[in-house]
C-alpha positions as CSV (number, residue, x, y, z in Angstrom):
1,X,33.2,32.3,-57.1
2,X,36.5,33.8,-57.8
3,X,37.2,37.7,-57.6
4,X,40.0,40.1,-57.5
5,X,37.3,42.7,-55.8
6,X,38.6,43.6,-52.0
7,X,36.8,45.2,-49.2
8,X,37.7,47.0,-45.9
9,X,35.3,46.2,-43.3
10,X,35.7,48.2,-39.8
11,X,34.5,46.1,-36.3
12,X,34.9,42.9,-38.8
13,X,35.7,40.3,-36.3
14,X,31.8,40.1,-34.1
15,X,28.6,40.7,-34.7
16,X,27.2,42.2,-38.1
17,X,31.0,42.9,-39.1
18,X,31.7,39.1,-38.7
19,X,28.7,38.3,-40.3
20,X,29.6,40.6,-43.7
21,X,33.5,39.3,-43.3
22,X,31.9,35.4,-44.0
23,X,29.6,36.2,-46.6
24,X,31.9,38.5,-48.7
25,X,34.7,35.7,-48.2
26,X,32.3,33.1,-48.7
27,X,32.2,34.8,-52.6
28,X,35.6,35.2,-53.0
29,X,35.9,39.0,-52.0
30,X,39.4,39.4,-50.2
31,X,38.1,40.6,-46.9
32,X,40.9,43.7,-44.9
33,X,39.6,43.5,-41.5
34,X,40.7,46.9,-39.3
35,X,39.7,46.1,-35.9
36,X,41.2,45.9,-32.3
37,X,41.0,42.6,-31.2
38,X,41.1,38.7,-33.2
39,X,38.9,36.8,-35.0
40,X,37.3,33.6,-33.3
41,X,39.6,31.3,-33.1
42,X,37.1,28.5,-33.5
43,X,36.3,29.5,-37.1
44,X,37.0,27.4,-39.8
45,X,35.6,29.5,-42.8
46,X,37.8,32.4,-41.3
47,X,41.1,30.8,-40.2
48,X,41.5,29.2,-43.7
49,X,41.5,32.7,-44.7
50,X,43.7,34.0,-42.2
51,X,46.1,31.0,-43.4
52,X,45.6,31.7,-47.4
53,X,45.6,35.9,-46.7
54,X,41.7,36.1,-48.3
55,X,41.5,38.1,-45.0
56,X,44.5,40.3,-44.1
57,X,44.3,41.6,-40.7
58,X,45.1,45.2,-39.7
59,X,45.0,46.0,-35.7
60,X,44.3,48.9,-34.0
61,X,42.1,50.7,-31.2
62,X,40.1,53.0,-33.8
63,X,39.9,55.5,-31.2
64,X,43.2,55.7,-30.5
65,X,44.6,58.4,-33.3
66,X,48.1,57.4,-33.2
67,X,47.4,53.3,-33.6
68,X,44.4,54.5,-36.2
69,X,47.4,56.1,-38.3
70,X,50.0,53.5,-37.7
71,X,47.4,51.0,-39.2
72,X,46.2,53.1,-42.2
73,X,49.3,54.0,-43.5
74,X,50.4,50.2,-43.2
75,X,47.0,49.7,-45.3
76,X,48.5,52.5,-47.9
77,X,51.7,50.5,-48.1
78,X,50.8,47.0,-48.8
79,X,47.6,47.6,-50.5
80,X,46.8,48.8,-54.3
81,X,42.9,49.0,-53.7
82,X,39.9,48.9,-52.1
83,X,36.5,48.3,-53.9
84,X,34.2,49.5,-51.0
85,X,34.6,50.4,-47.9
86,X,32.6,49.3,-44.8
87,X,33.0,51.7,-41.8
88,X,30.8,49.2,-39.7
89,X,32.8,49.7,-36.6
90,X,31.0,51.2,-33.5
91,X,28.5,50.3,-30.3
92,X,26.2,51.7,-27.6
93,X,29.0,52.2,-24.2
94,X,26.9,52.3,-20.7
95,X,28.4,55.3,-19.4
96,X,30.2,58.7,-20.6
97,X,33.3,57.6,-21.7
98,X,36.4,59.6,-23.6
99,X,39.0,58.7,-26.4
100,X,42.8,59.7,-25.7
101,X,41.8,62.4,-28.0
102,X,39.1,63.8,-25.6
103,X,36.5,63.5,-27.2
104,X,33.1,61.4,-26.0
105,X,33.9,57.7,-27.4
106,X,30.4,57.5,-29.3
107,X,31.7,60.7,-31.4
108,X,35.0,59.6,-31.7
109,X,34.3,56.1,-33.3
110,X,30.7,56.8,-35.0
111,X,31.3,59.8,-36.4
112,X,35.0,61.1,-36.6
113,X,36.7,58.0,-37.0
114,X,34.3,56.6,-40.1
115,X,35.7,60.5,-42.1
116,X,39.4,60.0,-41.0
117,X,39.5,56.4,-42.6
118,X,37.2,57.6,-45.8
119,X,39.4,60.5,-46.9
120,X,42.5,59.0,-45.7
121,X,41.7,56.0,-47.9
122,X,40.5,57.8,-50.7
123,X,42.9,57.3,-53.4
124,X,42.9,53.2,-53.1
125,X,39.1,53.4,-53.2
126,X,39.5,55.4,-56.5
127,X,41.4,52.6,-57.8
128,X,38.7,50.1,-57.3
129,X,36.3,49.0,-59.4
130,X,32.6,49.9,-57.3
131,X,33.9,53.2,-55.4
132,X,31.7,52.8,-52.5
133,X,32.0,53.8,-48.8
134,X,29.0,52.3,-46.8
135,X,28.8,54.0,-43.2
136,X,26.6,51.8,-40.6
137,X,24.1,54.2,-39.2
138,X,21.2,53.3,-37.1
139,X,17.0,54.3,-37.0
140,X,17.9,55.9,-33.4
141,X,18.6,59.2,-35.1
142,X,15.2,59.5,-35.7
143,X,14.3,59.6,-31.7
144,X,16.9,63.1,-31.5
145,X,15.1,65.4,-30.7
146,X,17.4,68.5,-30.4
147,X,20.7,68.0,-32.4
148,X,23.3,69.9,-31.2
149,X,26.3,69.5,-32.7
150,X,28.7,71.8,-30.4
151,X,28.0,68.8,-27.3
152,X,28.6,65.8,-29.6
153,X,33.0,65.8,-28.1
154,X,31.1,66.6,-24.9
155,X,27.6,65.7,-24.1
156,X,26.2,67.3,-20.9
157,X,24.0,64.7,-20.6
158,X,24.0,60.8,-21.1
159,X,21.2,58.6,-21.9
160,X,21.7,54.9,-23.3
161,X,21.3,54.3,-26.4
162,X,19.6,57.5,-27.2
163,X,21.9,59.8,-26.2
164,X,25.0,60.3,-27.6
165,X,24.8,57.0,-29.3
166,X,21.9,57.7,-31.5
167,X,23.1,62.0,-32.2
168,X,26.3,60.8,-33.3
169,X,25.0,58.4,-35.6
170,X,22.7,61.0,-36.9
171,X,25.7,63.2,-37.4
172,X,27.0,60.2,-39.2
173,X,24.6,60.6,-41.5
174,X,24.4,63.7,-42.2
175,X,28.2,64.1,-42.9
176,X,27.6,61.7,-45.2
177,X,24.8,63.5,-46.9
178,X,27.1,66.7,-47.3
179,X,29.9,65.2,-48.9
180,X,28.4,62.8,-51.7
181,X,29.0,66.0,-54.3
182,X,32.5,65.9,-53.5
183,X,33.0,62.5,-53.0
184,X,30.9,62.2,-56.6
185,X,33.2,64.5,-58.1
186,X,36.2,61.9,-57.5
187,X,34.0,59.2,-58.9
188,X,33.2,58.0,-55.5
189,X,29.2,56.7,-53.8
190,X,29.1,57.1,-50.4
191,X,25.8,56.4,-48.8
192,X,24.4,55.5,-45.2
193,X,22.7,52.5,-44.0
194,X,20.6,51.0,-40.8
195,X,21.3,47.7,-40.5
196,X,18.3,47.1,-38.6
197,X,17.4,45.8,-34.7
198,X,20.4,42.9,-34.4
199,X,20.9,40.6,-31.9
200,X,24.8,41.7,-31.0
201,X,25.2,41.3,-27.6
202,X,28.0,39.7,-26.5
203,X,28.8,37.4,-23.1
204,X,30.7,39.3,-20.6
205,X,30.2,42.6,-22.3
206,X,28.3,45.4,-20.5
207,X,26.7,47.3,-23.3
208,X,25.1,50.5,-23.3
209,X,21.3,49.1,-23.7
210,X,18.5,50.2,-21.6
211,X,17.0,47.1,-20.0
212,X,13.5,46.5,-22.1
213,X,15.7,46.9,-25.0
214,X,18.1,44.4,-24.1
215,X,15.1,41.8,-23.0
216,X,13.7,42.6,-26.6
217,X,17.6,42.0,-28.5
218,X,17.3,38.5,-26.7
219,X,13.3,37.7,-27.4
220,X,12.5,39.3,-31.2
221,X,15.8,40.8,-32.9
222,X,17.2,39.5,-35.9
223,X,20.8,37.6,-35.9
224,X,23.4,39.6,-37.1
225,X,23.5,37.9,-40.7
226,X,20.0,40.5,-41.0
227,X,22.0,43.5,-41.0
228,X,25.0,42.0,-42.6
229,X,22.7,41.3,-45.8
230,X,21.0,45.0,-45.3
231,X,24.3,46.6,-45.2
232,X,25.6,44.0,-48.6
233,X,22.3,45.2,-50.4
234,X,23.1,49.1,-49.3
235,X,26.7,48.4,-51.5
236,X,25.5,46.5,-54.1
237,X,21.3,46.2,-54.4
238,X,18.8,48.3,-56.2
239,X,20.1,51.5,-54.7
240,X,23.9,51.1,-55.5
241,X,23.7,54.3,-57.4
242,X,22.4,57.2,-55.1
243,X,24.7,59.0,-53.4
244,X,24.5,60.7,-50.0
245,X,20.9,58.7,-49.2
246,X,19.9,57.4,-45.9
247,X,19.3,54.4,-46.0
248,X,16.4,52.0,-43.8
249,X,15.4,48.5,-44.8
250,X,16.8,49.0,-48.0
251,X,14.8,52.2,-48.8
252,X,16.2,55.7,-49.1
């Protein structure tokens, strides 16, 4: 299927990023991938649009502000839209860990970086045809038990997974929650979505997983095509009209 409709997908080169890269591609969307590092080299479905620029690549380290504007403002100046934007980028770290900015790297990426790139991206996404930011949030939210949103740049504690990983994805969400009206009064659905328990885990990679989680990613999760299709269905399903929602298996 043929389309002139183009996304932006953050973290679109592994895991559920990867995963909603080949199925938009795979129906003709024109994929822009901003991410840090390349695709798989081995494949095919993804080089061939490399080759035929169906996916344009745009590089950076998100958490790096200076590469973060180097690469939006190339997006600005080679781009005349974007249909709906993906902020999918993000992952659990093991340890306390700070962007050049100095703020704690969950923060940074999960919830500061996903509002720099929506409101600096604005006006192309007004130019497109759906108008949709969908932000990757994550169930873990609901195991915060005191928000406090003064420690999110600098947590005085660390816990994996639900520690500053699932508060600043709950601060992802809400953000999201309080701008819909003015996002709605540019014409512009912006909505938050859990892509579900995924199995992500990459070779080589020390993530920031407690250990009986990690034993039940490898024994029951889903692939990553699961939350691919959740986040496709939070963009373009049964809910593509709310604004601000929350939303888990498909449900607000």
């Amino acid at each position: 299927m043929k389309t002139n409709s183009i996304a932006l997908i953050t973290g679109a080169n592994n895991g559920i990023g990867l995963e909603l890269t080949r199925r938009l591609l795979g129906e003709g969307w024109t994929v822009l991938a901003l991410v840090r590092s390349a695709f798989p080299s081995d494949d095919a479905l993804i080089q061939k649009a490399l080759a035929n620029r169906q996916l344009r690549l745009y590089k950076a380290d998100l958490a790096d502000f200076s590469a973060l504007k180097r690469a939006l403002d190339e997006i600005k100046s080679k781009e005349d839209k974007i249909d709906v934007l993906f902020n999918n980028a993000g992952g659990s770290f093991p340890e306390l860990a700070y962007s050049k900015q100095g703020r704690e790297m969950h923060f940074e990426l999960q919830t500061v970086v996903p509002y720099i790139i929506f409101m600096e991206l604005k006006d192309l996404l007004k130019q497109g045809s759906f108008k949709t930011i969908i932000n990757t949030s994550s169930s873990t939210m609901k195991m915060v038990r005191r928000f406090e949103p003064a420690e999110l740049a600098s947590p005085q504690t660390f816990k994996k997974l639900f520690g500053p990983y699932a508060s600043t994805k709950l601060a992802l969400s809400l953000w999201t929650r309080e701008v819909a009206p003015l996002a709605a009064a540019e014409g512009l659905a912006i909505r938050s979505a859990d892509p579900g328990g995924n199995n992500t885990m990459r070779k080589g990679k020390n993530s920031g997983l407690p250990w009986y989680i990690k034993l039940a990613v490898k024994l029951v999760m889903s692939p990553p095509s699961k939350g691919a299709s959740l986040l496709y269905e939070a963009a373009f399903g049964k809910h593509k009209m709310l604004n601000g929602v929350y939303l888990s298996n498909n449900e607000p």
